[in-house]
N, C-alpha and C positions, 0 to 999 in steps of 0.2 A: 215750837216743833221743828224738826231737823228731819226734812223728805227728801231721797233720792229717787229719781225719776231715772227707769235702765229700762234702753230699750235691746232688745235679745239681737244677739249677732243674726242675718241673715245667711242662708245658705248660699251657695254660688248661682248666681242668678243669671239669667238675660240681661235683667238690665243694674246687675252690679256693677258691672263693667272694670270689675276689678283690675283686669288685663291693663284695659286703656289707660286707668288712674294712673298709676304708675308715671305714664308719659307724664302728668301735670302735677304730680308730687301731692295725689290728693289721698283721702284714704275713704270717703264715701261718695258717693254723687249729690245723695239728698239726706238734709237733716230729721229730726223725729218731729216733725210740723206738729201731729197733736198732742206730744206731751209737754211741748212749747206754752201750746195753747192751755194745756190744764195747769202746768205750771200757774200760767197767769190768774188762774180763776181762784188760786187759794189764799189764804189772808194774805197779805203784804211782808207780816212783820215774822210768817213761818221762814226759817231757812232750806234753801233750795237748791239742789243738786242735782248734775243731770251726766248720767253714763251711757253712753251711745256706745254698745261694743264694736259696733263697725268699724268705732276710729280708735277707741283704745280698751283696755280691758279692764274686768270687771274686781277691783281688788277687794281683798277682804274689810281691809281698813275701812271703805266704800262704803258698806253692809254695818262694821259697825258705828258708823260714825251716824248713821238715820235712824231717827224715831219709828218713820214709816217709811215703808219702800213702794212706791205705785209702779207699776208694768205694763205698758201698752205694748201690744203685738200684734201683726199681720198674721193669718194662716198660717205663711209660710214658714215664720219664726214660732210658729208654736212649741215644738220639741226644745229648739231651746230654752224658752219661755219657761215649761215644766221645771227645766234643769236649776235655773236660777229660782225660781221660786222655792225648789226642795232646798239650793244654799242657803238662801236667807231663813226659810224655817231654822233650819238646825241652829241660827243663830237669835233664835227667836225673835223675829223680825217681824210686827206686822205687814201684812202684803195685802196688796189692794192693786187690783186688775182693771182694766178696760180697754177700748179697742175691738176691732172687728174679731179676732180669733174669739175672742170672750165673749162678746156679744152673740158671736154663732153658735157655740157650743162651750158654754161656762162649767156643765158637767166631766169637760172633760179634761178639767184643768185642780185638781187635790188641793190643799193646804193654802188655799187663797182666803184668807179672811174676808174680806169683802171685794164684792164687785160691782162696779161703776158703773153699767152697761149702756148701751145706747149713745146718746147725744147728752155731752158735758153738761153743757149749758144746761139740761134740764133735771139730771140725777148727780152732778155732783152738788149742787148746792142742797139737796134732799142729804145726802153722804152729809156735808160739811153741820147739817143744822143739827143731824142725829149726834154726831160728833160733841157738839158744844154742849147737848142736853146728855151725854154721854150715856146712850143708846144707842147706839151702832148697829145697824142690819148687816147678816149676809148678802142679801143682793139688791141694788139698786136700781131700777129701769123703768124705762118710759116708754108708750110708743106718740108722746109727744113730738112734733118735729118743730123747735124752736125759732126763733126770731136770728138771724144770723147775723144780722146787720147791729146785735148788741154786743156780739163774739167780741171778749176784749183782745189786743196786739197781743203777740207774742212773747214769751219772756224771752229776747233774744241774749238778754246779760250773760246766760248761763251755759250756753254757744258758743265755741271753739272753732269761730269761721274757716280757721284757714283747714280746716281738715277736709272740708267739703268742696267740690264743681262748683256746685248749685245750691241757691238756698230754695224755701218755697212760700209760696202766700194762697190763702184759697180764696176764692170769689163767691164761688156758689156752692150749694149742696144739692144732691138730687139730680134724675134724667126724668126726660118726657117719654123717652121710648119703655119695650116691657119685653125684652129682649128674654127667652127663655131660660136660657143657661149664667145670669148676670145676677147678681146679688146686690146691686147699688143699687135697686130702687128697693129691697128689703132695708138694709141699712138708711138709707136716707131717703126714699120716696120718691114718688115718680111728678112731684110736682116742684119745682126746680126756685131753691130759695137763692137768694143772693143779698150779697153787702151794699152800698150803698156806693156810690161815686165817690163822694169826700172820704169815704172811712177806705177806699181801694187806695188813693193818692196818699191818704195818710198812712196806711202800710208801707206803699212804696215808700214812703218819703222816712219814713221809722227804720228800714234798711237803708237807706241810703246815710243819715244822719250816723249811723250806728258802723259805718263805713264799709259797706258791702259795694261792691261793684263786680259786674260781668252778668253770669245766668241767672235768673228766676223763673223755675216752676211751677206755673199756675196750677195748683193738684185737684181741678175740678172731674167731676167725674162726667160732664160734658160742658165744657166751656160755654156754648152757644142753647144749652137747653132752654133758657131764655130771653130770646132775641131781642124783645123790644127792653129786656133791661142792660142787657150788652150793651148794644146800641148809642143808649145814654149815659153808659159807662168810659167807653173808649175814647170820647174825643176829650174827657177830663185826663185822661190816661195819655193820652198822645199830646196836651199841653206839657203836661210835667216831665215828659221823656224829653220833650223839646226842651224847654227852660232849663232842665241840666244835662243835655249835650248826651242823649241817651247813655245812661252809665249801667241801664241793663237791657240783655236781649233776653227775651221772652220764650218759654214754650208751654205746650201745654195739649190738653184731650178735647176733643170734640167728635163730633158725628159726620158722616160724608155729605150731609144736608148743606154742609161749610159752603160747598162748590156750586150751590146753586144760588148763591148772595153774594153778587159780584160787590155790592156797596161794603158788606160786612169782611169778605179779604181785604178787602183796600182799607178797611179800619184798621185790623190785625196788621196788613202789614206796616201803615206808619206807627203804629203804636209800637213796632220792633219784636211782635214775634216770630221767630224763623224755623220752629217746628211746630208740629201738631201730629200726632196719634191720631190715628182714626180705626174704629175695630174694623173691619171690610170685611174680617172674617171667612169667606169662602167666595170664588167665580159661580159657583151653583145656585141657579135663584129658588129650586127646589128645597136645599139645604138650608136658604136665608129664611124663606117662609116657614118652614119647619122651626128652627129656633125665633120665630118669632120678627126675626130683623126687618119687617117691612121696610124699613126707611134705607135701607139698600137695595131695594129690588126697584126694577123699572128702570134702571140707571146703566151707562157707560161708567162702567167705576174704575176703567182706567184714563178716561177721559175725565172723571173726577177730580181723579190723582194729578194728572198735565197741569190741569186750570190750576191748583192749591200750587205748585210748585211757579206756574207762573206768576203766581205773585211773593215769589220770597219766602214760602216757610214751603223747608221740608217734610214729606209727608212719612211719618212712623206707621208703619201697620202690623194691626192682629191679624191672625191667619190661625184657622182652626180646624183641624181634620177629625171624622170619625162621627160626623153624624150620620144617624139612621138613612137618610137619603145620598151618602156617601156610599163609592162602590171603588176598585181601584183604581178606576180613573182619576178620581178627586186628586192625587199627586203628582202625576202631568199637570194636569189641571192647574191646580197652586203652582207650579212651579214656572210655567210657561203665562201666568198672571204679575206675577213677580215681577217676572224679567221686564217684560212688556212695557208693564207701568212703570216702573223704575223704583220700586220700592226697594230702596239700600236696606235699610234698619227694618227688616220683617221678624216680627214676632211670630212663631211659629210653636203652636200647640197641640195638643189631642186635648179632644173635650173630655170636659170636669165636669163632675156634679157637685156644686160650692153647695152648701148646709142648706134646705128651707127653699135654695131657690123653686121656682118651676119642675126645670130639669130634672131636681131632687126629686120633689114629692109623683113625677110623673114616674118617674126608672125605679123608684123605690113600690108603686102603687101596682107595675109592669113584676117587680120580683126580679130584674136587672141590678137592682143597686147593691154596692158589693162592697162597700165602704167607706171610711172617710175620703174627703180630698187636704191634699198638704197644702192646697192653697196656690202652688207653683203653675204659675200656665204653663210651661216650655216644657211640663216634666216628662220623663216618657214613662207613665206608666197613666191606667185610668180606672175608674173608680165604680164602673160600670161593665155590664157585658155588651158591646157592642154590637151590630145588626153583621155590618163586615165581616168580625171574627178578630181574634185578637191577633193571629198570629200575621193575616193580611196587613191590618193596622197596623203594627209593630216595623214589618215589613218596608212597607210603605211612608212611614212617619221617618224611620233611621232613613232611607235613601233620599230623602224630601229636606229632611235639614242638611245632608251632607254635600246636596247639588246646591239648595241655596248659597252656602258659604263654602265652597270650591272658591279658588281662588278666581278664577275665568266668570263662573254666574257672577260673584262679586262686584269684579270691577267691571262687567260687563254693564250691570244694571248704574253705577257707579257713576256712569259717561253717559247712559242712559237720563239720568237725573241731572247733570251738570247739561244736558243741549236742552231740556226744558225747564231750568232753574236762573230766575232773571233774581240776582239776590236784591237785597232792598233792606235788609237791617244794620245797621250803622253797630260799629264795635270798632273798640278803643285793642290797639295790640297790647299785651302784658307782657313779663317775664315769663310768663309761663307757657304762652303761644311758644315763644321763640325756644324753648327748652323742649317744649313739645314737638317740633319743629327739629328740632336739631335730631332729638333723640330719634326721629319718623325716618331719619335719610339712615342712620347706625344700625335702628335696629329691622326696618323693614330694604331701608335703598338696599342694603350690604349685606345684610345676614338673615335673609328670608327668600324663603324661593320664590316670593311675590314680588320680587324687586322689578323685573322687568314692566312687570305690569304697575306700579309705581311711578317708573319714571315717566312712561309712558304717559298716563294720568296727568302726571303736576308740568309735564313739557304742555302736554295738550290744552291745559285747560287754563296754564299760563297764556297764550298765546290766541288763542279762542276765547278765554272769561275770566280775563282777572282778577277781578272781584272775587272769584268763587275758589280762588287759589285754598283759602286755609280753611275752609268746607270740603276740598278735594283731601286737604291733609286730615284734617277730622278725620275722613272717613276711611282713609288706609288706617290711622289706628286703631278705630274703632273694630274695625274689618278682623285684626289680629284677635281681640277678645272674642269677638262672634264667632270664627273659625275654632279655637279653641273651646266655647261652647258646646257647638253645635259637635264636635268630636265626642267630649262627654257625656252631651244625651246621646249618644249614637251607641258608646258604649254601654250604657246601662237599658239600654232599647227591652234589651229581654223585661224588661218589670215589666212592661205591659200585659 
């Protein structure tokens, strides 16, 4: 059997970061981890092909050259998703789907022959067995939630490393929290599975053999969900970063609970991770309780933010406007939290009602609910009638991403984060630092009206923190795509 594995171009995203690639000659940030991973679950002796439209396109030759085509897709790739499936029918092409878009809403995806749904591990080999006995279902699914620690490696053969930032590896599945508006404990459960110590090294050690070096993406959907098996994970993790002279730096999701385990930073950071995500999601603790986010409330959560950046990883945050206990202050509000903490990299959204969540069946039960979601947090448009009103929201969301990525809140928060960021992860310079580097003085020092505030920056932080020198540059390029972003939600604000 001859399968190609395409995963759907994504749309301009937040964190495509298509803007910044450029600088480092990459064409994605992150590879397609679970069709990697399904890849590996099929016999040995099938041939196997793997089209990532993000790095290159999707030819016709492609399509005929496979017996079967499988499709894994995010939300936000779904429209395309559609597109390429209606291709490959006309080329009568079996199709075979899975991934979260499918898993949420399979109905609303035509001419899919079969679907995979749920967790690999437990309905594709159901898929594979009908297969052999040639009986073949329309749809496969479990609400099993599997053994992860039997998840085999990746098929990384079929990877085109150098197209990518970043590669990725997962640890665990599942969160402990029940967060309203959050679709990961639907998908994967609120009780937090993970791999094993040896089988984490041996990951690592599978890319490294495979000759990867710089980022990995830890793509947990809360890294620290559970603690005592992290715990006993990291110091096998921080031997083997040591014994090869760390050849990657780490990043990865977690909860603001990070900040209150001073033992468990100090793991993260020798083991070499230098970001973390964290959802914060709103300064309003009325708003946190409402969507359910207990485990942010009670808390200094820019004091959160100080302590995680004192130890070495930068802190990524979500930011979410437009809940029911939102009024128009909420955008002051976010905007002057921001600053404050020093959150460079803010994700900045209007709430969604993702398929089934909470959120879903309450706004839908309410006679609010008003349609699909595209899956996109940063979109401006929402899927609900809000308490605010849409036009306030609308409002209020376009002047909130446009203050955060002004050039001035930028690099404000910027130097913000460089006077309480003690770095601590060891990285090897490459060619592509220094290209990246070269290209940051051409196309931002010289030909951007942020220049002054640039030099300003890598003079300052040169001479103050220089360790943090090419984290100051990171983040003026970075700064370029996000500005351009946040332009384009602004423009299409009216959907809301």
């Amino acid at each position: 059997m001859k399968i190609l594995f395409i995963y759907p171009k994504y749309p301009e995203t937040f964190w495509s970061f298509r803007h910044a690639l450029k600088f480092v000659a990459k064409k994605s940030a992150f590879p397609p981890l679970g069709a990697l991973t399904v890849a590996a679950m099929l016999p040995g002796e099938w041939e196997k092909r793997l089209v990532d439209e993000n790095v290159s396109k999707l030819k016709d030759k492609d399509i005929e050259w496979a017996d079967m085509v499988f499709i894994s897709a995010m939300l936000a790739q779904g429209e395309r998703a559609k597109e390429i499936i209606q291709r490959c029918k006309e080329k009568a092409k079996i199709v075979v789907a899975g991934g979260p878009a499918f898993t949420s809403q399979p109905e609303k995806f035509e001419n899919v022959d079969h679907f995979v749904l749920n967790e690999a591990e437990t309905t594709l080999p159901m898929f594979l067995e009908d297969f052999e006995n040639g009986k073949l279902k329309h749809i496969y699914t479990s609400e099993e939630r599997p053994d992860i620690s039997k998840t085999p490696l990746p098929l990384w053969e079929i990877l085109n490393f150098k197209k990518y930032s970043s590669m990725a590896i997962q640890y665990s599945r599942g969160c402990p929290f029940n967060c309203e508006f959050c679709d990961i404990i639907i998908l994967n459960g609120r009780i937090p599975r993970t791999k094993t110590a040896e089988q984490m090294v041996g990951e690592f050690q599978h890319l490294y053999d495979a000759g990867w070096r710089g980022s990995i993406f830890v793509v947990d959907d809360n890294f620290i969900g559970n603690k005592a098996n992290v715990k006993q994970m990291l110091p096998e993790l921080i031997q083997w970063q040591q014994a090869h002279k760390y050849p990657f730096m780490l990043l990865t999701e977690a909860s603001v609970n990070l900040a209150e385990d001073e033992e468990l930073m100090q793991m993260m950071s020798r083991a070499n991770f230098h970001k973390v995500f964290l959802g914060i999601e709103t300064p309003d603790s009325e708003s946190l309780k409402e969507c359910g986010k207990v485990q942010n409330t009670n808390k200094n959560l820019a004091e959160s933010v100080r302590l995680i950046h004192n130890h070495g990883m930068q802190v990524m945050g979500g930011f979410i406007v437009g809940f029911d206990n939102d009024n128009e202050l909420i955008f002051d509000r976010q905007i002057g939290f921001i600053q404050k903490a020093g959150v460079v990299t803010a994700m900045i959204g209007t709430l969604t009602a993702l398929p089934h969540t909470q959120l879903w069946n309450r706004l839908k039960t309410e006679g609010r609910l008003k349609g699909d979601s595209t899956g996109e947090n940063t979109e401006a448009s929402v899927n609900f009638e809000p308490k605010m009103g849409r036009k306030k929201l609308a409002e209020g969301y376009k002047n909130l991403v446009l203050k955060a990525y002004s050039y001035k809140n930028y690099y404000k928060r910027v130097n913000t984060f460089i006077k309480d960021y003690k770095p601590t992860a060891v990285s090897r310079l490459k060619k592509q630092d220094i290209r990246a580097f070269l290209m940051s003085i051409w196309r931002i020092g010289i030909f951007s009206k942020a220049s002054p505030r640039y030099w300003k920056l890598l003079i300052k932080t040169s001479i103050t923190k220089r360790k943090a020198v090419p984290v100051a540059v990171e983040l003026a390029i970075c700064g370029l795509h996000f500005r351009k972003f946040a332009k384009r939600t602004a423009r299409a604000v009216q959907n809301i």
